[in-house]
C-alpha positions in Angstrom: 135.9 362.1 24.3 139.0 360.1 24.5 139.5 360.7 28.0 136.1 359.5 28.8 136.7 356.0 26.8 139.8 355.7 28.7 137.8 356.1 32.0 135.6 353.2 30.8 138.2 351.2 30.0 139.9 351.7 33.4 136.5 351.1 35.1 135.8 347.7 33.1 139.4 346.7 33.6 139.6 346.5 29.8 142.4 345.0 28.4 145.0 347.5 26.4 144.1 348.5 23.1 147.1 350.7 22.2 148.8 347.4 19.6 145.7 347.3 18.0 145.6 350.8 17.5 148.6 351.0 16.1 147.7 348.6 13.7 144.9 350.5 12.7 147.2 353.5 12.2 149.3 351.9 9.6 146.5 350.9 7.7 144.8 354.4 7.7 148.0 356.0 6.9 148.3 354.1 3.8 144.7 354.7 2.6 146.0 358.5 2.8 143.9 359.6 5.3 144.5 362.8 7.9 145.4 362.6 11.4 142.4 363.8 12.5 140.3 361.5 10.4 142.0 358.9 12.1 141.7 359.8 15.1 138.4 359.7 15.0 138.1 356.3 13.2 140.3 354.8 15.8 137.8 356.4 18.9 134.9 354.9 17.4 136.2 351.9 17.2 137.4 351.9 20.5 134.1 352.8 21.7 132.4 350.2 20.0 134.5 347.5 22.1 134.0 349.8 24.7 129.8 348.6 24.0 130.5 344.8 23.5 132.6 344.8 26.8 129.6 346.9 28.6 126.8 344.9 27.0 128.9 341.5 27.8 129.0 342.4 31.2 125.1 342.9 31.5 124.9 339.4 30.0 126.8 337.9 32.4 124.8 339.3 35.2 121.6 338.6 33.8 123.1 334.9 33.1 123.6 334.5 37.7 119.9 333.9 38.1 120.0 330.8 35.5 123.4 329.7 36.3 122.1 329.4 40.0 119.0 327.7 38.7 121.0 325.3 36.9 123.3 324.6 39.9 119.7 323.4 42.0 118.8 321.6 38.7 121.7 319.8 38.8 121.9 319.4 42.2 118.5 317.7 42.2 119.7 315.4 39.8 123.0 314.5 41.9 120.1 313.9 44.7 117.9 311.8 42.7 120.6 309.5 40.9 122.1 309.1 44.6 119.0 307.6 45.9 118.6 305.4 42.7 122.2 304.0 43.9 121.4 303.4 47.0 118.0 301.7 46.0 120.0 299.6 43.9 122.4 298.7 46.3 119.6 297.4 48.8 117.6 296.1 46.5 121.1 293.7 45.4 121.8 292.9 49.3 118.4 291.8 50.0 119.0 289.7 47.1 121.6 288.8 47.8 121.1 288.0 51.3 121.8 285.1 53.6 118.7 283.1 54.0 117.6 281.0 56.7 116.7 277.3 55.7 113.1 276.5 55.2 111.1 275.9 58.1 109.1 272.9 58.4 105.1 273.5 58.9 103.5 272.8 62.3 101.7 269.3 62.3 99.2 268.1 64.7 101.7 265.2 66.1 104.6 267.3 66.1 102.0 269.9 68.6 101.1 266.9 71.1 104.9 266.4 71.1 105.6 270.0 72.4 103.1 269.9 74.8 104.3 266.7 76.3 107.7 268.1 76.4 106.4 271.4 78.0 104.2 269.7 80.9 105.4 270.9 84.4 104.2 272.6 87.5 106.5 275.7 86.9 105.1 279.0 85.7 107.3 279.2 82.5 106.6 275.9 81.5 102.3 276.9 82.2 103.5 280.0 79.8 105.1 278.4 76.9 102.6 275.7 76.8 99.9 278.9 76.5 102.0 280.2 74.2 102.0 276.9 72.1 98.9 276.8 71.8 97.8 280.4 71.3 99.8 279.9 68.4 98.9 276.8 66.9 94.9 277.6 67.2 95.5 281.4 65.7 98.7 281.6 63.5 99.4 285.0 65.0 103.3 286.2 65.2 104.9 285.9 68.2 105.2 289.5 68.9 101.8 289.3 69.0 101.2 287.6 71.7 102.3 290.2 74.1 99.8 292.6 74.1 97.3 289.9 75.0 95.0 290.3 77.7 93.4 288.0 80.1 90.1 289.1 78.8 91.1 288.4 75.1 91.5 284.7 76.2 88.2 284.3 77.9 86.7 285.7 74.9 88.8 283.3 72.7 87.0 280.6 74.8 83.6 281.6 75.3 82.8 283.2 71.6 85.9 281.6 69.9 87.5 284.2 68.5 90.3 286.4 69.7 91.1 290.2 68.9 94.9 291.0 68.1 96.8 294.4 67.8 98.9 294.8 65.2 99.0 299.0 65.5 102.1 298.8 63.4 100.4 296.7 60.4 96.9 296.9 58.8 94.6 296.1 59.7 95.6 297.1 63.3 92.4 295.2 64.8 92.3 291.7 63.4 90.3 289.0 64.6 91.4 285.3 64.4 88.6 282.9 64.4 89.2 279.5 65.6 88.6 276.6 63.2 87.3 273.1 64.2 90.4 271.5 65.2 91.9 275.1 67.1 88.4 274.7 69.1 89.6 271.4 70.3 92.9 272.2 71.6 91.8 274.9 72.7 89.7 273.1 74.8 92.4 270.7 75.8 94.3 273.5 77.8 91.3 274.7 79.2 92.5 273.7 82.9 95.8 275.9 82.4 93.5 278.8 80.9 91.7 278.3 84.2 94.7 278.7 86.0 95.3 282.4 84.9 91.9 283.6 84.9 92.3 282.9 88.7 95.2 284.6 89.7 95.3 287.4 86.6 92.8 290.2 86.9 91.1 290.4 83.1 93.0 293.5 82.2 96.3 292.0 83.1 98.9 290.7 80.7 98.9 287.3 79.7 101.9 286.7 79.5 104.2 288.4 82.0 107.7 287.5 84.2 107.6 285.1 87.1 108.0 287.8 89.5 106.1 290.1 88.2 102.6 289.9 86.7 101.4 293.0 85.9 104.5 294.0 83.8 104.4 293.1 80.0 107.3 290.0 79.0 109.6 291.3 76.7 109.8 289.8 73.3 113.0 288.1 74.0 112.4 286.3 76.6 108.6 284.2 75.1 110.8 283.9 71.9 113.6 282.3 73.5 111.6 280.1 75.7 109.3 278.9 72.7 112.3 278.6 69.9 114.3 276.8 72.6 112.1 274.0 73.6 110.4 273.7 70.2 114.6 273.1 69.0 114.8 270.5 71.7 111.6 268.6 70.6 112.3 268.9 66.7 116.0 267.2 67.6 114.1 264.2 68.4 111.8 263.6 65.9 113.2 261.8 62.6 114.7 264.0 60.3 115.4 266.6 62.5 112.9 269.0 61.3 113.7 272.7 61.4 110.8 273.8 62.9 110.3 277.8 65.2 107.4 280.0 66.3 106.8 280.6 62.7 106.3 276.7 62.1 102.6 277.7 63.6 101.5 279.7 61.1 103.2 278.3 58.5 100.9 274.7 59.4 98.0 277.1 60.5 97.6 278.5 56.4 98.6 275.2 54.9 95.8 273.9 57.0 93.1 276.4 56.3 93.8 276.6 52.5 93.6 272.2 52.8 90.1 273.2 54.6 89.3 275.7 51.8 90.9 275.5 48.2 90.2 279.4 48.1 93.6 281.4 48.2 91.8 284.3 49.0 89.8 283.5 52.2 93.3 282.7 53.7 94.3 285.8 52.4 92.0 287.8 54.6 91.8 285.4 57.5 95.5 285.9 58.2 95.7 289.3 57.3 98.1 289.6 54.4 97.9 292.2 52.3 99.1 290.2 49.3 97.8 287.3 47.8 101.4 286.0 46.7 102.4 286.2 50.5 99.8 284.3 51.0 100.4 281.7 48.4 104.0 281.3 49.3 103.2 280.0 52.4 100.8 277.6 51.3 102.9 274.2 52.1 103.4 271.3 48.6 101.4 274.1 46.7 102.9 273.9 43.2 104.1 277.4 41.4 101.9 276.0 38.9 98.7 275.5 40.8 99.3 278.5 43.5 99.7 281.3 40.1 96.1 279.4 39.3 94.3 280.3 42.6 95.7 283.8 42.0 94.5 284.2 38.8 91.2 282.5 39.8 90.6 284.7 43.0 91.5 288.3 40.9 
């Protein structure tokens, strides 16, 4: 039996028992008792550690599964907090972030000063003045303008009111409807319009490069050639107002909400998707009054 006890101990890599039985022998010698007695005490109690160590080893396997659990738990955890950080983080920089200064809304003299500015035989200056006033009548973006089609401008004349893509935002098929005054300038660039409807097939870009009318123009290019002579013009007027491509629609909601007093008919007729975009863009609207339309149109 002791030989066996000593093979489990071997196997387990028990630690050595012989001081403790040693101990054990003193103590039993004084209580009088015989060898053999002892010897037996001292195997059984070697064999009970012989147990704990067994049945601490089964523990400890049994505990792999939950340890590895709780390494994925934790793990998880490490993810999640992570992705809070870096929330944070952008949430603090966009904050935090350098602003550009506020842009001045379109108005109807600063338009008729553009157009002077853009008048020319050239086919830029023909495109930018298109441009100008595709803008001012629609308050589109001015990446939308490039997926425009002849065809969508012949309809913009004819039933006054254009489709416009916006795939990457919702709705992705908007309609812009032209209001009284749009109508009219519209109408005043009616001989340029006429222009392109002659030498553009109706599935054709609208706007397209000099040299090539049948490829789309990059965004760079109608951006630079708007901002640049809209800079130019704005230079000259008193004040110096810091007016872009954005000016357009800026003027073009500040007009319709001047038109309408209802917060959200602009809403849906420029296609945001929240009324306090809306509202912010709303030009001498006071915090005040602008929460009041909100309240009034929920």
């Amino acid at each position: 039996m002791t030989n066996k006890i000593q093979k489990e101990n071997n196997s387990l890599d028990l630690p050595n028992y012989q001081p403790l039985r040693n101990e054990l022998s003193k103590i039993l010698e004084n209580q009088r008792i015989s060898k053999k007695k002892q010897d037996q005490i001292l195997e059984t109690t070697q064999r009970g550690f012989v147990g704990i160590a067994l049945r601490n080893e089964e523990l400890l396997k049994s505990n792999d599964p939950l340890k590895q659990q709780l390494d994925e738990v934790l793990k998880e955890l490490n993810t999640i907090k992570q992705e809070r950080e870096e929330k944070a983080a952008r949430k603090e920089a966009w904050t935090n972030r350098k602003r550009l200064p506020k842009r001045d809304p379109m108005t109807g003299d600063i338009y008729r000063e553009l157009m002077r500015a853009t008048e020319g035989p050239t086919y830029i200056k023909l495109r930018t003045r298109m441009a100008l006033c595709i803008l001012a009548v629609t308050g589109i973006r001015i990446n939308e303008l490039l997926p425009l089609k002849v065809s969508q401008i012949e309809t913009l004349f004819k039933e006054n009111w254009i489709a416009i893509d916006r795939s990457k935002r919702r709705p992705s098929n908007h309609k812009a409807f032209l209001t009284k005054e749009g109508k009219k300038i519209i109408q005043d660039r009616q001989k340029g319009f006429q222009l392109i409807f002659l030498i553009k097939e109706p599935d054709s870009y609208l706007f397209t490069a000099e040299a090539n009318h049948c490829k789309q123009l990059d965004r760079v290019a109608i951006t630079r050639d708007v901002n640049k002579m809209m800079w130019e013009v704005s230079n000259k007027l008193p004040g110096k107002l810091n007016i872009t491509s954005h000016s357009f629609r800026i003027g073009y909601i500040t007009q319709l909400w001047k038109d309408s007093k209802d917060i959200e008919f602009v809403k849906q007729t420029i296609s945001h998707r929240n009324l306090d975009t809306t509202s912010a863009y709303v030009n001498k609207l006071s915090d005040q009054e602008r929460q009041k339309r909100i309240e009034q149109s929920k």
